[in-house]
N, C-alpha and C positions, 0 to 999 in steps of 0.2 A: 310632491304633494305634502302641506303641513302634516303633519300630528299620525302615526302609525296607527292605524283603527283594528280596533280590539278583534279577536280571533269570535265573532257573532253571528250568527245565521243573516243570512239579508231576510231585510224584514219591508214591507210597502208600510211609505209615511206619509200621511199628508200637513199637507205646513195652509195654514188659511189665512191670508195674507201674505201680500209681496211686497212690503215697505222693508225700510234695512235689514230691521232685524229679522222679519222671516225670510228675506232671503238668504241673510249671514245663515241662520240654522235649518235651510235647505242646503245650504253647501257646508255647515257638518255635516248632517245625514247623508248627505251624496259622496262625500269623502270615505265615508264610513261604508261606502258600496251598499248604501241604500238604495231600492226607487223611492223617488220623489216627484210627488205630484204637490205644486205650488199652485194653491188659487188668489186668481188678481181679481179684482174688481174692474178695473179698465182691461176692454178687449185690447187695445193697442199694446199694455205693456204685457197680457202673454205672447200675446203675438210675434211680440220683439225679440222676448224668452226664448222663444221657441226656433225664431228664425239667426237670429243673429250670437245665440249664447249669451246675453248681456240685456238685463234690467235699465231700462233707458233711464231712470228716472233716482233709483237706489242700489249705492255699490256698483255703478256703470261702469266699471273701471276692473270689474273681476268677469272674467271669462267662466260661465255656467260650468258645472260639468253636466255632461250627456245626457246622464241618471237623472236629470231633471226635466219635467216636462212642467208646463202652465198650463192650466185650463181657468177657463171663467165659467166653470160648471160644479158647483160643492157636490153633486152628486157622483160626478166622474173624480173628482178630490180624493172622498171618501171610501170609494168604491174599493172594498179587498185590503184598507188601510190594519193595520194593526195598531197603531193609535194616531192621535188628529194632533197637533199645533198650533192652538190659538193664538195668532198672532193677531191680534186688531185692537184698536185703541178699548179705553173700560166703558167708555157707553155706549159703544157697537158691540160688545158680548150680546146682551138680551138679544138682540136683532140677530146676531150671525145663528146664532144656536138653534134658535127659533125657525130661521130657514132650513135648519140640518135638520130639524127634530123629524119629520118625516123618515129621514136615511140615516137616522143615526143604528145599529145592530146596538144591545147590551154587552156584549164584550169589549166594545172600543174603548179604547184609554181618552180622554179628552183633558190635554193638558193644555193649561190656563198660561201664557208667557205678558199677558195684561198684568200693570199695575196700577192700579187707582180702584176707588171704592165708587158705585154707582150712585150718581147723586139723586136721583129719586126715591130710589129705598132706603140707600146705604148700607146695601150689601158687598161682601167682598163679593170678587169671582164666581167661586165656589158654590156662596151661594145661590147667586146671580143665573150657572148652569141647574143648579139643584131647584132650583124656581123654577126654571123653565121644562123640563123634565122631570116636572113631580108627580104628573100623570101617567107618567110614560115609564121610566125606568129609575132607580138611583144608580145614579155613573159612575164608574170608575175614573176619578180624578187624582189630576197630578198640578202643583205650581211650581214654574221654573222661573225662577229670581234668582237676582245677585249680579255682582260687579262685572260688567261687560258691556262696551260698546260694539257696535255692530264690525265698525270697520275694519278694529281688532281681531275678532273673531273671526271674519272672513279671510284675514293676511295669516292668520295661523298662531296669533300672538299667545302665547301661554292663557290662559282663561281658567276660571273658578266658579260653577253656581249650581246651584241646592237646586233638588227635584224633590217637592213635599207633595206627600201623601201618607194619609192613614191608612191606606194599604199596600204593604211595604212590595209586592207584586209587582203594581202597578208603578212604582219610583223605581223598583230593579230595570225595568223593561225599559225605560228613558235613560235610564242610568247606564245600562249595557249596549244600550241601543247608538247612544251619542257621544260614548266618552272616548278619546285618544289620550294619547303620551301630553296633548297641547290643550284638552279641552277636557276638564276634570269636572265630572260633577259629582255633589256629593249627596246621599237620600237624607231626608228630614222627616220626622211626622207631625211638627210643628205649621202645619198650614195656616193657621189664624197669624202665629207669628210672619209668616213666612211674606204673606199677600198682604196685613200694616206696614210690616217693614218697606217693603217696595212701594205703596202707596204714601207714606209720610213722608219717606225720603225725597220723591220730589219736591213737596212742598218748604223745607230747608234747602233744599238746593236753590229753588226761588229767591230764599231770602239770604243765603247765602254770592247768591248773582246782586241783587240788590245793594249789601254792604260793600261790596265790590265795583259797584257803577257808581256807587257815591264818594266813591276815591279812598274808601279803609281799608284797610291791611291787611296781613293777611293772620294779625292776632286777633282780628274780628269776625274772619271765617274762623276761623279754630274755636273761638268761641259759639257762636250761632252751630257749627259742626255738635260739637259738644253736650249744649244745651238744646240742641234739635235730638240726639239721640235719647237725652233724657224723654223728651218730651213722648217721640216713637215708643219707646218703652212703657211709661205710662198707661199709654191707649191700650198698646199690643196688650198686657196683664192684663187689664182691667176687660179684656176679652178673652181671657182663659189664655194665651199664650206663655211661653217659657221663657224666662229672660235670658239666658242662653243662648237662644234662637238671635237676640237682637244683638249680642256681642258678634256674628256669626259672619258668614258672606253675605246673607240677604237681609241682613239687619247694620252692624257699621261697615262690612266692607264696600255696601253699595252707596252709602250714606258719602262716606268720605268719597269715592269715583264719582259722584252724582254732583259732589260739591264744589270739587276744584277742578277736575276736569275739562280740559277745554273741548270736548267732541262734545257736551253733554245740553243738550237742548233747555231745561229747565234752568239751569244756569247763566246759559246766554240770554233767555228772557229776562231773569232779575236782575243782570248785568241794562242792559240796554232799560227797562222801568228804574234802575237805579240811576242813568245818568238823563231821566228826564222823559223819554218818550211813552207814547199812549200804547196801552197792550195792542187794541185794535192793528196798530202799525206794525208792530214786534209780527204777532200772529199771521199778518196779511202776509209778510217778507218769506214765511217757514210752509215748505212741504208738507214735511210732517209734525207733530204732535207733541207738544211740550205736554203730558199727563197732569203736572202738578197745578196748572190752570186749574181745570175741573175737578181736580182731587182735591182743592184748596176747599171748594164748597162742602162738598161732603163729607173729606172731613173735619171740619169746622164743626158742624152738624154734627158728627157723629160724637164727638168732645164734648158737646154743649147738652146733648142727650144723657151722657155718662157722667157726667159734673166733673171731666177730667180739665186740671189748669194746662191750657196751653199756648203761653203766650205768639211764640212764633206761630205759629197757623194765627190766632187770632188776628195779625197784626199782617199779616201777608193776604189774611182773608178781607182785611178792610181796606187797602191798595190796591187789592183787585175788585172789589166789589163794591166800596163806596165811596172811592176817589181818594183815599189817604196819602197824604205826601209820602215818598220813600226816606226821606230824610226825619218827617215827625215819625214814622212807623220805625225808624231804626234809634233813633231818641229814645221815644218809650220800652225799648225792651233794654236797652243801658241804663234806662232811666230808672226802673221795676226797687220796689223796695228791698232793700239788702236784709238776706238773710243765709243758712246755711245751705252749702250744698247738698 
């Protein structure tokens, strides 16, 4: 069994969602001699969970452990959980939480593993949870970001990522709860930082696939990498974060895995719009969910709210949203008037 899991009380987890990543971090927890209650949205695939040990659909290829049960009940999820696992894409937050909000207890931890900013509000997570529970309770919140692919994580590969929270309790509890010798996490109080970081980064990853489809090199990732961190940084400050945070795991370490990465879904999209094809097509071909699509919008928007310059979102948001060549969108940011770094 990867990774020695820490000498920690068993603790009931619920993970809500079962696409890759919640299931890679159902099988931390479950490593870690956790219960695990994983909720699916299709009856078939807990079904399959349940009957067969194996995700028909995500990570098919790793045998459950036992400590894992599915249900397509958030109620039986949650039930006796000592904190939740939001795993589901950023514009299903508002909806999932808003189902829970009946069975949510005030003690529960609800940890945010979304990244992208909602494009109706343009709220992070965080707030997103704190919105929807502003009659009801203020939550004890956690975000878990940073550099990891799911398939990684489930094979036991050494891993790295930040659990942020302003209440350093509630990051301990995730933090003790999931860490091994293989799967380190580290606490943060930097949440604004924490939830842009993860949300920009896709959208450099985009445009980093892009210069990549259009046959440039890989001095033109380094650059777009580079100049995409600036650009994260910008926003993140200009929202009260810590620039710190964005030198960090959740800020470049995921920035650079997001970008060259070949597991990395945001990247393969801008690979495949860089040598010619329609999103529509890209997206039709994917199970799951390239985030920096939807992220692009809002945060575009949120940029253009803040008067922060950003040319990469700009130029990846008008390729996606009003037909810009990938080739003139990758000219114009080479093209940008020369000045100091």
């Amino acid at each position: 069994m990867p990774g020695d899991p820490p000498a920690s009380e068993s603790k009931r987890i619920a993970v809500i969602g079962a696409g890759s990543w919640g299931t890679a971090l159902a099988i931390v927890a479950a490593r870690n001699q956790h219960t695990v209650k994983l909720w699916a949205r299709d009856p078939d695939v807990a079904s399959q969970i349940n009957g067969t040990r194996r995700n028909p659909f995500y990570l098919s290829e790793f045998d459950l452990p036992q400590n894992i049960q599915a249900t397509t009940s958030l109620e039986d999820a949650i039930d006796g959980a000592h904190f939740a696992i939001l795993v589901v894409p950023s514009h299903a937050m508002r909806e999932i939480v808003d189902r829970l909000r009946p069975r949510l207890r005030r003690e529960l931890v609800l940890v945010s593993a979304a990244k992208g900013v909602e494009n109706s509000t343009l709220m992070r997570m965080e707030e997103v949870i704190a919105d929807v529970l502003r009659e009801s309770f203020i939550p004890h919140y956690v975000a878990l970001s940073g550099p990891s692919f799911a398939i990684e994580v489930a094979k036991g590969d050494p891993t790295a990522i930040v659990a942020a929270s302003s209440n350093r309790e509630s990051s301990e509890l995730v933090q003790h709860s999931l860490s091994s010798n293989l799967f380190r996490i580290y606490t943060n109080t930097d949440v604004v930082g924490v939830e842009l970081g993860g949300a920009v980064k896709n959208i450099v990853a985009l445009a980093a696939g892009i210069v990549r489809g259009l046959g440039f090199g890989t001095n033109a990732v380094a650059a777009v990498i580079t100049r995409g961190l600036a650009e994260m940084t910008r926003l993140a400050l200009a929202q009260g974060a810590r620039v710190e945070t964005m030198a960090g795991l959740a800020g470049l370490g995921d920035l650079v895995l997001t970008c060259t990465g070949e597991l990395s879904r945001n990247r393969h999209v801008g690979v495949e719009l860089g040598r010619g094809r329609k999103l529509a097509d890209i997206l039709g071909e994917m199970r799951e969910v390239a985030e920096g699509v939807k992220s692009t919008k809002s945060i575009y928007e949120l940029g253009q709210q803040l008067g922060i310059e950003m040319p990469i979102t700009a130029n990846v948001h008008a390729l996606l949203y009003n037909d810009k060549p990938a080739l003139d969108a990758a000219n114009e940011l080479m093209g940008r008037p020369l000045k100091k770094e």
